[in-house]
C-alpha positions in Angstrom: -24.9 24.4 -1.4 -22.8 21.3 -0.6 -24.9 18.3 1.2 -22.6 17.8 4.4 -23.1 14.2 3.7 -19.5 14.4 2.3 -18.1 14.3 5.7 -19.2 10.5 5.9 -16.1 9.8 3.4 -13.8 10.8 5.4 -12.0 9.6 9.0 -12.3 11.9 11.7 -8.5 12.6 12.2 -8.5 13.6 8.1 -11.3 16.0 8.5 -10.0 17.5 11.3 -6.1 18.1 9.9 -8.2 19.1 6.5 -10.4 21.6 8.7 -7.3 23.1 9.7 -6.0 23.9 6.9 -8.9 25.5 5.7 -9.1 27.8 8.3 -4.9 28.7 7.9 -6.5 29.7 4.5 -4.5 27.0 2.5 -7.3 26.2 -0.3 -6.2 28.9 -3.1 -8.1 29.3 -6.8 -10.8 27.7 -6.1 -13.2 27.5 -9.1 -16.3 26.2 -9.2 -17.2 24.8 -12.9 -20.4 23.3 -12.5 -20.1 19.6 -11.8 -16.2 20.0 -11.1 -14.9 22.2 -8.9 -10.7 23.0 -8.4 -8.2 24.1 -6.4 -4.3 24.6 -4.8 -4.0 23.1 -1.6 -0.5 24.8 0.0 1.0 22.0 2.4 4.9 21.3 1.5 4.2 22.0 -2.3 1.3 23.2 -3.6 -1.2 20.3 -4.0 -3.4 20.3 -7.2 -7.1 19.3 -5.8 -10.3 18.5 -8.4 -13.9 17.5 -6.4 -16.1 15.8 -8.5 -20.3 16.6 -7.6 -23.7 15.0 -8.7 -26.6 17.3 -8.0 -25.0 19.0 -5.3 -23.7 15.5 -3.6 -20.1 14.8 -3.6 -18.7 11.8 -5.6 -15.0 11.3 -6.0 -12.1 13.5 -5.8 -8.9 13.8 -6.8 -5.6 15.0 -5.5 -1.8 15.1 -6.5 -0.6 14.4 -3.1 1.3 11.3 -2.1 -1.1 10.1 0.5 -3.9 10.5 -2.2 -2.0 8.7 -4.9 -2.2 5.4 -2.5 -6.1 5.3 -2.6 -6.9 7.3 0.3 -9.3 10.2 1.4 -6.6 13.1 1.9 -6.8 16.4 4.5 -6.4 18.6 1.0 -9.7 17.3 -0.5 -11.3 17.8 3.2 -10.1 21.6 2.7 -11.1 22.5 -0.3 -14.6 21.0 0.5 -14.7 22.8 3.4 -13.7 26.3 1.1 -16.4 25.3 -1.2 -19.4 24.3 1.9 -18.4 28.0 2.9 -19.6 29.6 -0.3 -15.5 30.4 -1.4 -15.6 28.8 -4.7 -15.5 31.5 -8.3 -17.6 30.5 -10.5 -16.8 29.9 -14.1 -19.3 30.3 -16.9 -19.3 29.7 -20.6 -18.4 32.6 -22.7 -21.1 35.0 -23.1 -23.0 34.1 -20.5 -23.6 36.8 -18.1 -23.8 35.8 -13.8 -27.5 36.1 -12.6 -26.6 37.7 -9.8 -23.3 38.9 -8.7 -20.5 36.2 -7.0 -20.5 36.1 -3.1 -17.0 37.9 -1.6 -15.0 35.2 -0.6 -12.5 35.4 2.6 -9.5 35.7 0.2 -11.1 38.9 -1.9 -11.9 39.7 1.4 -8.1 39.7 2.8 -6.9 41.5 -0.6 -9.4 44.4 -0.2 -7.6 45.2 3.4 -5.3 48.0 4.3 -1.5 46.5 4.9 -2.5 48.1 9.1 -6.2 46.7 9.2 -4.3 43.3 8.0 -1.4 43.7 10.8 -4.1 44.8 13.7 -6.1 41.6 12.8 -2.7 39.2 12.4 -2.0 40.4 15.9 -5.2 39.6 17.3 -5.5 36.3 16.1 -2.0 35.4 17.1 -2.0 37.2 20.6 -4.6 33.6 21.1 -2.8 31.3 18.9 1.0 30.1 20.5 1.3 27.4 17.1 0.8 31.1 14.8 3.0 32.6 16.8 6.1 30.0 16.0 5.3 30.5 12.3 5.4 34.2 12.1 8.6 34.0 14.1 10.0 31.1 11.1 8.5 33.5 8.6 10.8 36.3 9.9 13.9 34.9 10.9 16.8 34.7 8.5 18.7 32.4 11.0 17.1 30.1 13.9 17.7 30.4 17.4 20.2 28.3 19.4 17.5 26.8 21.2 15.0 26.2 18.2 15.4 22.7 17.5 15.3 21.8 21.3 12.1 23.3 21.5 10.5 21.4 18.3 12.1 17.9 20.1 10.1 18.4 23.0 7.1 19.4 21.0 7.4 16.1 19.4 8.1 14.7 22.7 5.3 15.8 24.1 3.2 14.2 21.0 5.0 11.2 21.8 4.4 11.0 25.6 0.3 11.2 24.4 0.6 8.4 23.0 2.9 6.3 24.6 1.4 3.5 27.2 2.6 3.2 30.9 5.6 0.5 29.7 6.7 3.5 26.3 5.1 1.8 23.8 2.3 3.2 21.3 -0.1 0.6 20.7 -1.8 0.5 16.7 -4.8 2.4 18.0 -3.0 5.4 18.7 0.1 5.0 16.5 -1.6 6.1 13.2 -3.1 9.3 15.2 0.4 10.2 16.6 1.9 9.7 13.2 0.0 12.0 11.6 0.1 14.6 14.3 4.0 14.1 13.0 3.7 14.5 9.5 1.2 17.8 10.0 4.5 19.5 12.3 6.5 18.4 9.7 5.0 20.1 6.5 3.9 23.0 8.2 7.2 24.0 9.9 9.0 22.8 6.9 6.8 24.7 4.4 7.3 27.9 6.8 11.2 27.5 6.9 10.9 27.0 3.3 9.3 30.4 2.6 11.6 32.0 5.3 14.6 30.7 2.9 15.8 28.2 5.6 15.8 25.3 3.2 18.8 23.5 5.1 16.9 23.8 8.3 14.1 22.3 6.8 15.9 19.6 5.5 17.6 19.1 9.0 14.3 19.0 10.3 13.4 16.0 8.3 16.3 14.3 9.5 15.5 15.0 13.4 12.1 13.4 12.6 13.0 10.6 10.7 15.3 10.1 13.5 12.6 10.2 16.2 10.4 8.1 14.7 12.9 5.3 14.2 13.2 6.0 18.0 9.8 5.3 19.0 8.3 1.5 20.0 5.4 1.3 18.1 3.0 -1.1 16.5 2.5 0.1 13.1 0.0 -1.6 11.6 -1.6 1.0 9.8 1.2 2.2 8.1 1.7 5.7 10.2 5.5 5.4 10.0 5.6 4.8 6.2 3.7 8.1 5.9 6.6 9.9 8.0 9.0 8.2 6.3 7.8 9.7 2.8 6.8 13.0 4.4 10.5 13.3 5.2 11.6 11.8 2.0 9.3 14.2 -0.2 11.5 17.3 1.8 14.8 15.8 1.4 14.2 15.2 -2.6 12.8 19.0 -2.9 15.0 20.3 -1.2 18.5 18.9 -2.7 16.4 19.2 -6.2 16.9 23.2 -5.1 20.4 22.9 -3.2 23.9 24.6 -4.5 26.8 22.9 -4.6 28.0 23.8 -1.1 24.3 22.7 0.5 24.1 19.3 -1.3 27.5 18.4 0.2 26.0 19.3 3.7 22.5 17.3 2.9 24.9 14.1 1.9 26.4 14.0 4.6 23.3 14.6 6.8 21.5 11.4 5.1 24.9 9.2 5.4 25.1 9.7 8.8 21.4 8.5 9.6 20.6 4.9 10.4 18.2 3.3 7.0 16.2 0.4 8.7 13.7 1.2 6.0 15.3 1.7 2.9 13.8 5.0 2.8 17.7 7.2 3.1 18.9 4.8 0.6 16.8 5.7 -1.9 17.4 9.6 -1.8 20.8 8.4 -1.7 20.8 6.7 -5.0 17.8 8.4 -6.6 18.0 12.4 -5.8 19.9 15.1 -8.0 23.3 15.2 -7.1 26.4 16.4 -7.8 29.1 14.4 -9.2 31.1 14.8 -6.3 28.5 13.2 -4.0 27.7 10.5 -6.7 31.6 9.3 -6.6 31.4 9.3 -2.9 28.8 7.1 -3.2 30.2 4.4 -5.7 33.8 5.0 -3.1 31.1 4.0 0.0 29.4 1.0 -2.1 32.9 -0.6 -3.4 34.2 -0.3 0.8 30.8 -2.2 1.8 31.2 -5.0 -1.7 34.9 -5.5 -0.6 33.7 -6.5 3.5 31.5 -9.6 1.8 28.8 -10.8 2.5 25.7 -13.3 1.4 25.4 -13.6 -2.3 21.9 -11.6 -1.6 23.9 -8.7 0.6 26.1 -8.5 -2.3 23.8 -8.3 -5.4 21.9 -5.7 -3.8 25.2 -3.6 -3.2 26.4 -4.6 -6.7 22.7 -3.2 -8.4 23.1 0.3 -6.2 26.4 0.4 -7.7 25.6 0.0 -11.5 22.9 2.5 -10.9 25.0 5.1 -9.8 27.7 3.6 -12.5 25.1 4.9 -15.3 24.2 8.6 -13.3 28.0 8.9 -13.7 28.0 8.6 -17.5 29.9 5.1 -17.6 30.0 3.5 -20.8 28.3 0.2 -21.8 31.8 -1.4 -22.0 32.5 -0.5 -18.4 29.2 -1.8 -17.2 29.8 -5.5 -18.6 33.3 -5.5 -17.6 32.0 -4.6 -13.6 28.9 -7.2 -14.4 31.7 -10.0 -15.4 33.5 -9.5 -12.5 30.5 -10.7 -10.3 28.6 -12.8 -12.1 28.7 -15.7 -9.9 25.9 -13.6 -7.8 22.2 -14.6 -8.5 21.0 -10.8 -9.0 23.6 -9.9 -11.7 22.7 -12.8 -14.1 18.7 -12.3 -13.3 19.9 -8.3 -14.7 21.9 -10.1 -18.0 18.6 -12.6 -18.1 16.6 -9.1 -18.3 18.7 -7.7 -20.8 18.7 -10.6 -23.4 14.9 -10.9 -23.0 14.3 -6.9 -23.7 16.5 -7.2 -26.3 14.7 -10.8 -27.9 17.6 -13.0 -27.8 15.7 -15.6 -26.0 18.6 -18.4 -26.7 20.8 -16.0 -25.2 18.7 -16.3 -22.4 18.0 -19.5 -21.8 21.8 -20.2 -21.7 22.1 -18.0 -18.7 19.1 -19.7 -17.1 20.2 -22.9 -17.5 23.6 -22.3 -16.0 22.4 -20.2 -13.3 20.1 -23.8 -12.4 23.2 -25.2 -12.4 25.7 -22.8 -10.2 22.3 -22.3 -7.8 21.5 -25.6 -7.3 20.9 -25.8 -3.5 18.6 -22.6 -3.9 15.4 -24.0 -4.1 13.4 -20.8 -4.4 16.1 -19.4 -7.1 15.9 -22.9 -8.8 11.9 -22.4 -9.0 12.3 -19.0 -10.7 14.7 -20.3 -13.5 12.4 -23.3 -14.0 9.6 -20.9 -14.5 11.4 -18.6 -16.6 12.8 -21.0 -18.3 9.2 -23.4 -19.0 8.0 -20.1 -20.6 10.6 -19.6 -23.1 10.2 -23.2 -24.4 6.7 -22.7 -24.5 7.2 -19.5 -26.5 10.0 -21.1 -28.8 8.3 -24.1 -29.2 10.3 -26.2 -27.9 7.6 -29.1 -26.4 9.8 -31.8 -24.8 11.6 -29.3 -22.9 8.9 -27.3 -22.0 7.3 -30.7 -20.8 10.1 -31.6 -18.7 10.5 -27.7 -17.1 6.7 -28.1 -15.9 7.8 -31.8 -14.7 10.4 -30.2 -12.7 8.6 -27.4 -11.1 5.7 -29.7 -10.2 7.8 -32.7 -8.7 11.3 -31.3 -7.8 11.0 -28.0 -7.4 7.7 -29.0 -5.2 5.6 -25.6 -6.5 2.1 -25.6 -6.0 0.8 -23.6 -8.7 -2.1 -25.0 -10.3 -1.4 -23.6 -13.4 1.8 -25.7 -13.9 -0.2 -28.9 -13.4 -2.7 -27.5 -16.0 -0.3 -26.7 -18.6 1.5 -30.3 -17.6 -2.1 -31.7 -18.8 -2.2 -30.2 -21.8 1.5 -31.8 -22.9 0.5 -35.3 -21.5 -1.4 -38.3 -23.6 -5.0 -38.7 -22.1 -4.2 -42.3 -21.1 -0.9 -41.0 -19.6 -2.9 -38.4 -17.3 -4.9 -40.4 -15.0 -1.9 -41.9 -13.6 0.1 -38.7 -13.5 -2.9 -36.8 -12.0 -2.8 -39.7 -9.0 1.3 -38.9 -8.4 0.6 -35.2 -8.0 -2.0 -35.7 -5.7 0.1 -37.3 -3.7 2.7 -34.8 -3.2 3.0 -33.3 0.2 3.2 -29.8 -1.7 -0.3 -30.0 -2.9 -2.2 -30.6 0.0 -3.0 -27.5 0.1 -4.2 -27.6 -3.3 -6.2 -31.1 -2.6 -9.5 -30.4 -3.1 -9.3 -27.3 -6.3 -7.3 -30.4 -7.7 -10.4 -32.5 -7.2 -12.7 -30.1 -8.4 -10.7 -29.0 -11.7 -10.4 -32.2 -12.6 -14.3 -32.7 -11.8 -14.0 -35.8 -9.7 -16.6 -35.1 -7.4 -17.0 -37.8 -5.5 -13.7 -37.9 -3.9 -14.6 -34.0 -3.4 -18.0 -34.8 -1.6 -16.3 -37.3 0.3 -13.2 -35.3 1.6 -15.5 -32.7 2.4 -17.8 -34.9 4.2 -14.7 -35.4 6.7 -14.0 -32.1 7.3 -17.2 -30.4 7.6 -16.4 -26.8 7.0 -18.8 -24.6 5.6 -16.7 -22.2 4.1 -14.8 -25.3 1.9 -18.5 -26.2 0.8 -19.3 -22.8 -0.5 -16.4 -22.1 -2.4 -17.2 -25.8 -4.2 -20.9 -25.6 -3.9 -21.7 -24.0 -7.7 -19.6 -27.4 -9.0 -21.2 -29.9 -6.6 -24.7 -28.6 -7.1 -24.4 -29.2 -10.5 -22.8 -32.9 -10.1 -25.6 -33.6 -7.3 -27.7 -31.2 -5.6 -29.1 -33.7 -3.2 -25.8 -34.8 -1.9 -24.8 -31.3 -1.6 -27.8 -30.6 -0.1 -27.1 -32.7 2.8 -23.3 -31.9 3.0 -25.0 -28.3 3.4 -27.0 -29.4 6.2 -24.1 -31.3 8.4 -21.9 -28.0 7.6 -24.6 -25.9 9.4 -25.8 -28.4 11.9 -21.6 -28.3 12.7 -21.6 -24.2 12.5 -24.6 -23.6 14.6 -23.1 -26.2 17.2 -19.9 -24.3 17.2 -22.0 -20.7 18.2 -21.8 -19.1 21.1 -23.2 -15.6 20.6 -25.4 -13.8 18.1 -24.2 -12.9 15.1 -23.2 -16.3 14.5 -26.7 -17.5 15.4 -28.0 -15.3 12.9 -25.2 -16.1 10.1 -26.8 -19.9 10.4 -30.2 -19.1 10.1 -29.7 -16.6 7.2 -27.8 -19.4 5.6 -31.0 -21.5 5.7 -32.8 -19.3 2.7 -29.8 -21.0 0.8 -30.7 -24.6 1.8 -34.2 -23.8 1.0 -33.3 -23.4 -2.6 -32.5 -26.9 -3.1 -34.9 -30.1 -3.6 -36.6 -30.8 -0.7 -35.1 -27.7 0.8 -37.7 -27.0 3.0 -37.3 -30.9 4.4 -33.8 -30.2 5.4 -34.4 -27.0 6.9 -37.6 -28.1 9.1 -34.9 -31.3 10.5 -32.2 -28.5 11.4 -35.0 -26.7 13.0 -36.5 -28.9 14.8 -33.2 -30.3 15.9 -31.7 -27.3 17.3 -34.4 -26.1 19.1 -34.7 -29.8 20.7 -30.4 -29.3 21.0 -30.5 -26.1 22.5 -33.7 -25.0 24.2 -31.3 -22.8 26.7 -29.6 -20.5 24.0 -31.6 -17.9 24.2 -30.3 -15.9 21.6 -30.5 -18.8 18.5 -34.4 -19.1 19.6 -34.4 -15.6 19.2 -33.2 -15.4 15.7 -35.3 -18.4 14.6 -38.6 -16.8 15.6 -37.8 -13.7 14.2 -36.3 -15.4 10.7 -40.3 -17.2 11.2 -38.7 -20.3 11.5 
């Protein structure tokens, strides 16, 4: 028997959806091998789903969904866990082992053991209830839709919409990530029932009228709800064109031309899905009407990359390919592809040429200017080529004003000891490493001028993060430092959790010599500071302080 403590790894809108499609009988072959048990999960494919137990307790899970394949808990793992709680799972045995005792009758043995009329009598009385079974009996059975079909799904999703909408239209981050998957769960299961009715094009349609509304919606997205639209309609339009004839896939390109891409998300089946060659040309034809308009040199090397991408679906030679790169290589993203292709290929020379020249035609690019000089610092490294290297860290540190510690570290080990302390001082100094003040301190183990900086600004999270290193160079300095950061923090409080984040924090101050000292002045001090905050006095005489 499952512990039901599984439920706890789960959010409540995912074990709900997942409950659901237990119950619509989704969670097929579900076989129980001992510590793993597996199944198909039917959703807009079929969904390949493995559970992973301890003694009885679920542990980790796997599906091949795309929701699952980000990190997260999906509503296919919640089903088949539900299937197996309810006793559905086969079990599987070694061979020659006999079962003890014979395997309970799941639902689905169950089902198959019916008459075709005990089947249709109980269809009918579950749906006679059940308006959302009725729609997919009637897309089961249909060979065309209804003229007023698609009005009736916009105003389902309408209605979704108006749920969730606020009194000015808008649908606020807690109830945008709800609504989105109330979305993507119409989506796959209308689209997986026009699917099996042989309505691919409608389901494909579909996925455009959603991907529509959803761009139509004002919505804080924060938790990435439209994303998972977004890829809900993407993962229909791919299968779906992946299964097209020629006639279909010229309707489904113009369907996705004709949609708005604010997301990138159409241009990618565009460039990336199986098409025909017709569709292909008409897509180099649309990318060489947008390149000749202009644009920025960025607009223009992200037009010029679609286009050698569909250039190489096409079959073009390598000949063809340079000739096209030539004709644009004054844009940024074309040499960064040649600077690609000569380091793949181990001509570093070759590509140290190119970097050099594209510091030179990109000059008033700072950021692009930073990315050769980084590029270019690690080929000199790896050809041994010191004085240039040298001066490549020189220029990303002072010119190209980059912060990365690891530049000024690397700049160390090129420089004469008596050269460093000097140089160390000038790139302190630089208003791009303020940021980077006090690690600089710390790396280069001057202490002092840490303690002392620190001693100005008085924040207690600085101090941890330097605390091991300062311990170590004096712990009774850092001791106090400690005690001024937490007399500041407690000073700041005003309710109580952070009264009680100080007064854990002084078990850490105890630790040090004459620890308990310290902590009996802060005490003593607060308590004589703030005799009206009821709360602090609270947490000190429960901490026994």
């Amino acid at each position: 028997m499952l512990d039901p403590v599984w439920r706890e790894y789960f959010e409540d809108k995912i074990l709900e959806r997942g409950e659901k499609y237990w119950r619509q009988g989704r969670v097929r072959q579900l076989c129980d091998h001992g510590n793993i048990v597996t199944a198909t999960v039917s959703g807009t494919e079929d969904y390949e789903v493995e559970i992973v137990l301890m003694d009885g307790m679920f542990d980790d899970a796997y599906c091949s969904c795309p929701y699952a394949d980000e990190g997260n808990g999906c509503k296919h793992m919640v089903a088949v866990l539900f299937a197996l709680e309810a006793g559905e799972a086969q079990e599987t045995e070694p061979a020659g082992q006999k079962s003890k005792e014979p395997a309970r009758l799941s639902w689905r043995d169950a089902l198959d053991q019916m008459e075709e009329q005990e089947l249709r009598s109980l269809l009918a009385e579950i749906a006679a209830g059940d308006r959302e079974l009725q729609e997919r009996l009637i897309l089961r059975a249909t060979e065309e839709l209804s003229a007023g079909q698609y009005g009736r799904w916009e105003r389902y999703l309408e209605n979704l919409a108006r749920d969730a909408r606020d009194r000015d239209g808008f649908i606020e981050y807690r109830r945008a990530y709800d609504f989105c998957m109330s979305v993507c769960d119409f989506l796959q299961d209308t689209a997986s029932d026009l699917i099996d009715g042989g309505l691919s094009l409608d389901a494909f349609r579909l996925a455009c009228m959603v991907y529509n509304f959803i761009l139509g919606e004002e919505m804080d997205d924060s938790d990435g709800g439209m994303t998972a639209v977004f890829g809900c309609c993407k993962h229909i339009w791919m299968d779906m064109i992946r299964g097209a004839d020629a006639e279909e896939k010229e309707q489904m390109y113009g369907l996705l031309t004709g949609l708005p891409d604010d997301f990138d998300v159409v241009e990618t089946v565009l460039m990336e899905a199986d098409w025909d060659r017709k569709q292909l040309e008409a897509g180099l034809q649309s990318l060489d009407e947008a390149i000749g308009k202009g644009g920025s040199n960025e607009q223009l090397g992200r037009l010029v990359e679609k286009r050698l991408h569909l250039m190489e679906r096409t079959g073009a030679d390598k000949e063809q390919i340079q000739a096209y790169l030539a004709r644009f290589h004054r844009l940024p993203a074309v040499r960064q592809r040649l600077i690609r292709e000569c380091l793949d290929r181990g001509d570093d020379q070759a590509a140290i040429a190119l970097l050099r020249e594209s510091k030179e035609l990109d000059k008033d690019e700072n950021l692009l200017v930073t990315r050769y000089s980084g590029q270019l610092a690690e080929l000199y490294r790896k050809t041994g080529q010191t004085a240039l290297y040298e001066q490549e860290l020189r220029c990303l540190i002072f010119s190209c004003k980059s912060w990365r510690m690891e530049y000024v570290e690397q700049l160390k080990d090129l420089t004469p000891a008596a050269q460093w302390p000097e140089l160390f001082e000038q790139i302190l100094r630089l208003p791009s490493m303020r940021f980077n003040t006090l690690e600089l301190l710390a790396w280069e183990g001057q202490f002092q001028r840490l303690y002392d900086l620190l001693s100005q600004r008085v924040w207690l999270d600085e101090v941890d993060r330097y605390e091991s290193a300062l311990r170590s160079w004096s712990p009774e300095k850092t001791r106090d430092l400690y005690s001024l950061c937490l007399d500041r923090e407690m000073g700041a409080a005003n309710e109580r959790s952070a009264y009680r984040k100080c007064v854990e924090r002084l078990r850490e101050l105890r630790t040090y010599p004459d620890g308990e000292a310290a902590v009996s002045r802060l005490v003593k001090a607060w308590r004589e500071r703030y005799p009206r905050h009821r709360a602090m006095l609270d947490e000190l005489d429960k901490a026994g302080y």
